[in-house]
C-alpha positions as CSV (number, residue, x, y, z in Angstrom):
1,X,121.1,114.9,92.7
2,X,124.1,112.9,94.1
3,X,125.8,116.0,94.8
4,X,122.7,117.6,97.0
5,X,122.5,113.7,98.6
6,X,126.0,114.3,99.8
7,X,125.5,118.0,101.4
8,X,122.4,116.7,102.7
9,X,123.7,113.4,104.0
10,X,123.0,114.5,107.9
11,X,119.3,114.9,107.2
12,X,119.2,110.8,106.2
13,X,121.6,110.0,108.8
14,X,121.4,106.3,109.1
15,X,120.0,105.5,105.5
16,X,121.5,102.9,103.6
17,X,122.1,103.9,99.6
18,X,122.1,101.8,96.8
19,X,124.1,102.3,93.2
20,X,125.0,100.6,90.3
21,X,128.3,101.4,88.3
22,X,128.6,105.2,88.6
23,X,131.1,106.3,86.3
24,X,132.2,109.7,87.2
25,X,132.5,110.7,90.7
26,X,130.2,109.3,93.8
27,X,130.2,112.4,96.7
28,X,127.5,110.7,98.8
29,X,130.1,108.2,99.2
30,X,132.8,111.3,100.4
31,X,134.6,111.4,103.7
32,X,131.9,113.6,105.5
33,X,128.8,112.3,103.7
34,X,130.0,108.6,104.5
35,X,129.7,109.4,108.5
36,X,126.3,110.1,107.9
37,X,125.2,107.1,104.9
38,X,125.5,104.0,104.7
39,X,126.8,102.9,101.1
40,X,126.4,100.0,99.3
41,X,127.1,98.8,95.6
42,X,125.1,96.7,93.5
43,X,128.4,97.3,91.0
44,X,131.1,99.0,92.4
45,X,132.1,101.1,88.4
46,X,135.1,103.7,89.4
47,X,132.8,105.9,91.3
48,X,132.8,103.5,94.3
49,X,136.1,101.7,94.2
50,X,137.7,104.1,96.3
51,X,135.6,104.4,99.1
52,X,135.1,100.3,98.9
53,X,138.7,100.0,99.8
54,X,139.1,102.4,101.7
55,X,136.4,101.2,104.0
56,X,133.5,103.9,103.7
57,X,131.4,101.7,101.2
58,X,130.2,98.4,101.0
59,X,129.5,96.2,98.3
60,X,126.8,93.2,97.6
61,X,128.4,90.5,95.7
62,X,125.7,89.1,92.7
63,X,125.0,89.2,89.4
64,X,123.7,91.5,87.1
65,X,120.6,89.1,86.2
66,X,120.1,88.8,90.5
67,X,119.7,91.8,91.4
68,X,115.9,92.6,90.4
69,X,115.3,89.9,92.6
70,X,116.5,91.3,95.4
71,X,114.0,93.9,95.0
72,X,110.8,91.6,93.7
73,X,111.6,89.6,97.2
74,X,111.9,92.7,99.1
75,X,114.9,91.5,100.7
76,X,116.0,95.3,99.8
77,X,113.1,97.6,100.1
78,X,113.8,100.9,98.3
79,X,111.7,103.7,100.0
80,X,113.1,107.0,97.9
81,X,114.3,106.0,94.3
82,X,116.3,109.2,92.5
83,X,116.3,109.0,88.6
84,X,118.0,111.3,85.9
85,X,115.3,111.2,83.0
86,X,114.5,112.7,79.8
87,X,112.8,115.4,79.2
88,X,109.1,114.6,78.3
89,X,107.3,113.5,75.5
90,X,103.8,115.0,74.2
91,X,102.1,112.3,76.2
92,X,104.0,113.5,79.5
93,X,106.5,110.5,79.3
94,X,109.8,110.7,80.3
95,X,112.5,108.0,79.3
96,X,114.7,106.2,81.8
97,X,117.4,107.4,79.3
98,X,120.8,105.6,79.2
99,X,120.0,103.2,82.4
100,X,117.6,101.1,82.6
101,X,118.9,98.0,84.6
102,X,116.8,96.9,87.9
103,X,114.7,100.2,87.8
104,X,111.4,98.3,86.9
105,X,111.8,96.2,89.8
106,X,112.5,99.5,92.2
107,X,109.7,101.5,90.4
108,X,107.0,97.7,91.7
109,X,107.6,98.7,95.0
110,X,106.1,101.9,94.6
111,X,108.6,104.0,96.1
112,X,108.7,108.2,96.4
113,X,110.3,108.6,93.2
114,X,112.3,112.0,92.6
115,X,112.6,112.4,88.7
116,X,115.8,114.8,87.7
117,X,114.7,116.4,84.6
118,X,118.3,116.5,82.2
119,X,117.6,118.0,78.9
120,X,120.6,116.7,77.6
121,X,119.1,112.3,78.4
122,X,118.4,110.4,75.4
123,X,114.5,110.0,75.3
124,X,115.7,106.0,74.6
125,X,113.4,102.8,72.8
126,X,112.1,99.8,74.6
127,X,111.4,99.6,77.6
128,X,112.2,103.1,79.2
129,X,109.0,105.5,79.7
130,X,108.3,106.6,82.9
131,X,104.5,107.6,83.3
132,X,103.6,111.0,84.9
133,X,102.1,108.9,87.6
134,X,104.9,107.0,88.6
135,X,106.7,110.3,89.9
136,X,106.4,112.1,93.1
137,X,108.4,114.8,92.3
138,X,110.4,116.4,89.6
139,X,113.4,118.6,89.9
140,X,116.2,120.3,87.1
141,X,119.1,118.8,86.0
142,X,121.9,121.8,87.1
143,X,124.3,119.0,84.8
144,X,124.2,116.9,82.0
145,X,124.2,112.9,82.1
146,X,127.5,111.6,83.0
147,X,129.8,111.7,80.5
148,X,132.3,108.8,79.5
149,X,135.4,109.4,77.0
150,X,135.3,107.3,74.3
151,X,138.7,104.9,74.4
152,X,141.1,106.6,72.4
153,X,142.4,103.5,70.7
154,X,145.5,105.6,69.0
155,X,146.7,105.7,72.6
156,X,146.6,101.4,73.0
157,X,149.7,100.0,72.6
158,X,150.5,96.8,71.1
159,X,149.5,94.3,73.2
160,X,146.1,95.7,73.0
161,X,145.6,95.9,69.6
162,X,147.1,92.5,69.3
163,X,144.6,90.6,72.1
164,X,141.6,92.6,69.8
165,X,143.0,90.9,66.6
166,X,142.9,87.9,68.3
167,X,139.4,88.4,69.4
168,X,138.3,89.6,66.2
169,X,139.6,86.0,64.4
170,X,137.3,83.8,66.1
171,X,133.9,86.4,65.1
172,X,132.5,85.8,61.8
173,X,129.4,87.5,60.0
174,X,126.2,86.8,61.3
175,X,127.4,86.8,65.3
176,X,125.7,88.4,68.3
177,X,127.6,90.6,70.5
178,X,128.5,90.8,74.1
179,X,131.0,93.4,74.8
180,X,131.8,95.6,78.5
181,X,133.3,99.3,78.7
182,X,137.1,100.4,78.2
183,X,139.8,100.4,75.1
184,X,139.8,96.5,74.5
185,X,136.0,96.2,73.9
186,X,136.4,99.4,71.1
187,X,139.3,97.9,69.6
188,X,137.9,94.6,69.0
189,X,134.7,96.4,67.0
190,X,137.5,98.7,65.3
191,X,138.4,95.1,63.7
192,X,135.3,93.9,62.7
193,X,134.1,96.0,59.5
194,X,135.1,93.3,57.4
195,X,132.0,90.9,58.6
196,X,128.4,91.8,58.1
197,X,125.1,91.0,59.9
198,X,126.3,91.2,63.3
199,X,124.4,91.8,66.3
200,X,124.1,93.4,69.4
201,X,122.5,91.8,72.9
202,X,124.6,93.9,75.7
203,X,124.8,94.7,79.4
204,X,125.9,98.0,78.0
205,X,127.0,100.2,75.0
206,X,129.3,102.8,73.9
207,X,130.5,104.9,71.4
208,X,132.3,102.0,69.8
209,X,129.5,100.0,68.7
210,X,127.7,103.3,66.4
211,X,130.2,103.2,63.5
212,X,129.6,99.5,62.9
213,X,126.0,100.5,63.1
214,X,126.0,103.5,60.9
215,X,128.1,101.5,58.2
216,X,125.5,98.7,58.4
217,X,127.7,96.0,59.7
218,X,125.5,95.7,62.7
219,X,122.1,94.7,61.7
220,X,120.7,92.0,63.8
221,X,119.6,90.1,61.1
222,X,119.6,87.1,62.3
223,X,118.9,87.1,65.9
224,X,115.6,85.4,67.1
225,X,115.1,87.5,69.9
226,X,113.9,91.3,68.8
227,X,115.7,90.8,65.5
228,X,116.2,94.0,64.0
229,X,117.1,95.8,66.9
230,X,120.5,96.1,69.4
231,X,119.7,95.5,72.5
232,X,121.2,96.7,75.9
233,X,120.1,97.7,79.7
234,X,122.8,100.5,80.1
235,X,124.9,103.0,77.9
236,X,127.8,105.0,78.5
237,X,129.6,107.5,76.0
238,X,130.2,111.0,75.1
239,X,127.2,113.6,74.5
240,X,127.5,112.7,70.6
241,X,126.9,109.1,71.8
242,X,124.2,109.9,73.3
243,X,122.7,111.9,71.0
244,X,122.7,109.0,68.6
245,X,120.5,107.2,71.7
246,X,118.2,109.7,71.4
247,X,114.5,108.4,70.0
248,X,116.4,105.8,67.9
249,X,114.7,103.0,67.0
250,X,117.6,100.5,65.7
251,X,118.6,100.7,69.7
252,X,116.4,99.2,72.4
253,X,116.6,99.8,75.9
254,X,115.6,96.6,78.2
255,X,115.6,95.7,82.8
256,X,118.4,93.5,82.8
257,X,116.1,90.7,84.5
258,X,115.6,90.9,80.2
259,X,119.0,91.6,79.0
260,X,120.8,89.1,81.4
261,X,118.4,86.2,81.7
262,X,120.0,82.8,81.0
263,X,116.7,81.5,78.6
264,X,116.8,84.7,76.9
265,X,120.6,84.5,76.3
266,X,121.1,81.1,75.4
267,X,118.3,81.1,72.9
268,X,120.6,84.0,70.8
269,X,122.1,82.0,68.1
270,X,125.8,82.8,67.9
271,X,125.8,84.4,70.7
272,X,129.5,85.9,71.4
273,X,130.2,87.1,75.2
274,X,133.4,89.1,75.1
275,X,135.1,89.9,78.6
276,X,138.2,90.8,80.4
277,X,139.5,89.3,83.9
278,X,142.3,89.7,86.3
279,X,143.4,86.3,86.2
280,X,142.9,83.0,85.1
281,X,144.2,80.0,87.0
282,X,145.5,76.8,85.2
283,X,142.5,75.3,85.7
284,X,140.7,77.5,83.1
285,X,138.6,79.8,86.0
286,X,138.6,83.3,86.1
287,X,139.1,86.4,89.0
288,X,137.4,89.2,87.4
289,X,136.8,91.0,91.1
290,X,139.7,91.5,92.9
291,X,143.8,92.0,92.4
292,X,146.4,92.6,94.8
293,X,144.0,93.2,97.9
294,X,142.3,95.3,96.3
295,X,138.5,95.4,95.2
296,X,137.9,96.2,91.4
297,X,134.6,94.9,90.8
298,X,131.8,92.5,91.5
299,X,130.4,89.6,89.3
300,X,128.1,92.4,87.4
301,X,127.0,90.9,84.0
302,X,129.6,88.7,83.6
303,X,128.8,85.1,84.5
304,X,125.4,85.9,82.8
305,X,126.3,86.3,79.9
306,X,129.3,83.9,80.3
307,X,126.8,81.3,80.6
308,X,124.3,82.2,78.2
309,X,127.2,82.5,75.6
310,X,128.1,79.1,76.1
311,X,124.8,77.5,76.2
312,X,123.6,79.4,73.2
313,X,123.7,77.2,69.7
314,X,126.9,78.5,68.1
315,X,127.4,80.5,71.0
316,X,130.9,81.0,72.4
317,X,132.5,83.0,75.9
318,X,135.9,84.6,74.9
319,X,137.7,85.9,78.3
320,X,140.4,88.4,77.8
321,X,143.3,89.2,80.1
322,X,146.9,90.2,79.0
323,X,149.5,87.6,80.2
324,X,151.5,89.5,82.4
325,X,151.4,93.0,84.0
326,X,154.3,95.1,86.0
327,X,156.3,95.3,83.0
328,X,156.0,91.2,82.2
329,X,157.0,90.4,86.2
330,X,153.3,89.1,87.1
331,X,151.8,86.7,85.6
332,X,147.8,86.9,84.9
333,X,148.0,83.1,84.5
334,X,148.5,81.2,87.5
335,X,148.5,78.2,89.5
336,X,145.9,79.4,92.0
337,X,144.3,82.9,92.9
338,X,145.7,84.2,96.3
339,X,143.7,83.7,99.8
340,X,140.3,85.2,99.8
341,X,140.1,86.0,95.8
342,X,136.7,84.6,94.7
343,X,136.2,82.8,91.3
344,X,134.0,84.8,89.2
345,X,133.4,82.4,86.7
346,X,134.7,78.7,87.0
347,X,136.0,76.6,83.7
348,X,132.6,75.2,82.1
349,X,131.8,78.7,81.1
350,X,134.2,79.9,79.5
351,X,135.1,78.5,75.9
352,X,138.5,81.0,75.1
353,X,141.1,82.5,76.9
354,X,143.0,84.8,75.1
355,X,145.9,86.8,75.6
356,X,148.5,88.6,73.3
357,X,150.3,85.1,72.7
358,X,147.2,83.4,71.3
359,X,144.2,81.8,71.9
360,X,143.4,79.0,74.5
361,X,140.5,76.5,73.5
362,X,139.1,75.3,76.6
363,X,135.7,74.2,75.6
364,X,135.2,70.1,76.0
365,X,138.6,70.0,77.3
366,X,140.2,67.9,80.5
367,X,141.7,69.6,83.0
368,X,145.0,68.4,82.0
369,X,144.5,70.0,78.3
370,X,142.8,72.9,79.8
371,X,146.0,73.6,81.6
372,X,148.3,72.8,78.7
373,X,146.5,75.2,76.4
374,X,146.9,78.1,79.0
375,X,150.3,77.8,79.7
376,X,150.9,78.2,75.7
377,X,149.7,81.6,76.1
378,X,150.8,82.9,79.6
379,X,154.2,85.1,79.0
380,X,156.9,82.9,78.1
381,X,159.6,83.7,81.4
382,X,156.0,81.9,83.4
383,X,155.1,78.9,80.9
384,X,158.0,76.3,82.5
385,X,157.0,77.3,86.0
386,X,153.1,76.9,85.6
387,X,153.9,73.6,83.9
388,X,156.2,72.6,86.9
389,X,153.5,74.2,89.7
390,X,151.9,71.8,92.3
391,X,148.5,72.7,91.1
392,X,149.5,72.0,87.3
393,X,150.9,69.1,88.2
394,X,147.7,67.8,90.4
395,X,145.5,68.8,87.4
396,X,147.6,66.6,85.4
397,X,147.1,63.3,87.2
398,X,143.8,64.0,88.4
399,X,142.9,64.2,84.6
């Protein structure tokens, strides 16, 4: 439907359209369509980093966990929803499929809802039918559901796979997982088959979490909250992936006013949040949004579960960033983020930083040993000058 939304962009001249995170291409945010619409992200994803920068796109900055509110408030008032669905069940039902996210809080306002019939969606668990009274109008897939490679993690190099390994050394058995999308997140889990009893609470899912599954390290045995079950708001994989999604009931689908509530995650025992940043200053907050002038990405799920993670008993919040990019001539650790870059996540939310050089424990640390710990894992030709910088220094006798 995004595609006929773009040829038809003329016809809502003037209407302002809201996504989340599209993966693959976005054309109602093309060139011509973009005269017409007016874009905004909830979540930039790739889809709409390109026509965020280059000016034809806007974007909301919030959390994952705020934006349902925005709709229960009706501060945004949605007056066509489109949805990609399953087919239906014998009852009529169709599932919301592989996202789930802020649609219950859309659906409350009673919108025209257009349902895109795709063979090929997941009919998913939890929280994910859609009753035959909730939609206006139903039209047929021409497509399948977007489709997102699984990281080849032969193609990683070293630095990669030696941030995962040190990931992977501060996750025992009996943990509850937070991972996002990309290579790192599938080569952490590629390290974990030792460990047994993990869990699953997510913002989202992909192919990397179903072997740990299948081989029955991923149990959710011990988690309090729907025990027995992983739970996540969104998935994105391959069509294998998603055929594993389909009516299984070891995977639950949630709204992430659920998934990425602060009560819900901080009563998660052993609740592990693993996510990668742009930087991290030497006062132990992160940039997880923009580099180089450049908008990447919004807040999304990350302070939630951030903050969860560390409030939860046994909990922790890893943040992962490799030291240095452009060939180890930039340093991800610095001083202070550049003129205009927001702080995604400040210092008492995060418990590790780690890079390829080790692991930083900032958790019930002072500024001054925050900073210490840091430098000891930014890329060596950067420690001397971080521990010489201005803001360093100010941490230090500030401490």
């Amino acid at each position: 439907m995004t595609q006929q939304l773009s040829e038809a962009a003329e016809v809502f001249r003037g209407a302002t359209v809201y996504g989340l995170m599209p993966m693959g291409e976005a054309p109602y945010a093309g060139i011509e369509a973009a005269k017409h619409l007016s874009i905004q992200a909830l979540f930039p994803g790739k889809g709409l980093r390109e026509p965020i920068n280059s000016g034809r796109a806007s974007f909301r900055r919030c959390t994952l966990s705020e934006i349902p509110t925005l709709f229960i408030s009706g501060e945004i008032r949605a007056d066509l929803l489109l949805l990609q669905v399953s087919t239906p069940d014998e009852n009529g039902r169709m599932s919301l499929g592989v996202s789930v996210d802020y649609m219950r809080a859309v659906l409350a306002q009673d919108p025209i809802v257009v349902a895109e019939v795709n063979p090929q969606m997941p009919f998913t668990c939890g929280d994910t039918a859609l009753l035959p009274e909730e939609v206006d109008f139903v039209v047929n897939a021409n497509r399948g559901p977007q489709v997102v490679r699984a990281a080849d993690t032969d193609e990683t190099d070293d630095v990669d796979r030696t941030i995962a390994g040190n990931i992977a050394g501060l996750i025992s058995s009996g943990a509850v997982l937070q991972a996002g999308i990309g290579a790192l997140p599938d080569l952490v889990f590629t390290e974990l088959s030792h460990l047994y009893d993990l869990g699953i609470h997510s913002g989202i899912i992909t192919d990397g979490v179903r072997p740990l599954i299948e081989r029955g390290v991923v149990t959710n045995a011990t988690k309090k909250v729907l025990p027995g079950k992983t739970v996540t708001t969104m998935a994105a994989g391959t069509r294998s992936f998603y055929g594993f999604l389909d009516h299984n009931p070891l995977v639950e689908f949630h709204p992430c006013s659920f998934t990425h509530a602060l009560d819900v995650l901080a009563a998660i025992d052993g609740l592990v949040a693993i996510n990668s940043v742009l930087q991290v200053d030497i006062n132990g907050s992160a940039n997880a949004e923009q580099i180089g002038g450049r908008v990447i990405s919004t807040p999304g799920g990350l302070p939630d579960f951030a903050r969860g993670a560390s409030a939860a008993k046994g909990g922790m919040s890893i943040i992962a960033l490799r030291a240095a990019t452009k060939g180890g001539a930039v340093s991800n650790i610095v001083t202070t983020f550049g003129r205009g870059v927001p702080t995604t996540i400040g210092a008492q939310d995060i418990d590790y930083v780690v890079t390829e050089y080790g692991v930083a424990r900032l958790r019930n640390k002072s500024p001054a040993q925050r900073a210490l710990e840091l430098s000891a894992v930014a890329h060596p030709d950067f420690r001397a000058a971080l521990r010489r910088g201005e803001t360093f220094n100010r941490t230090m006798e500030n401490s």
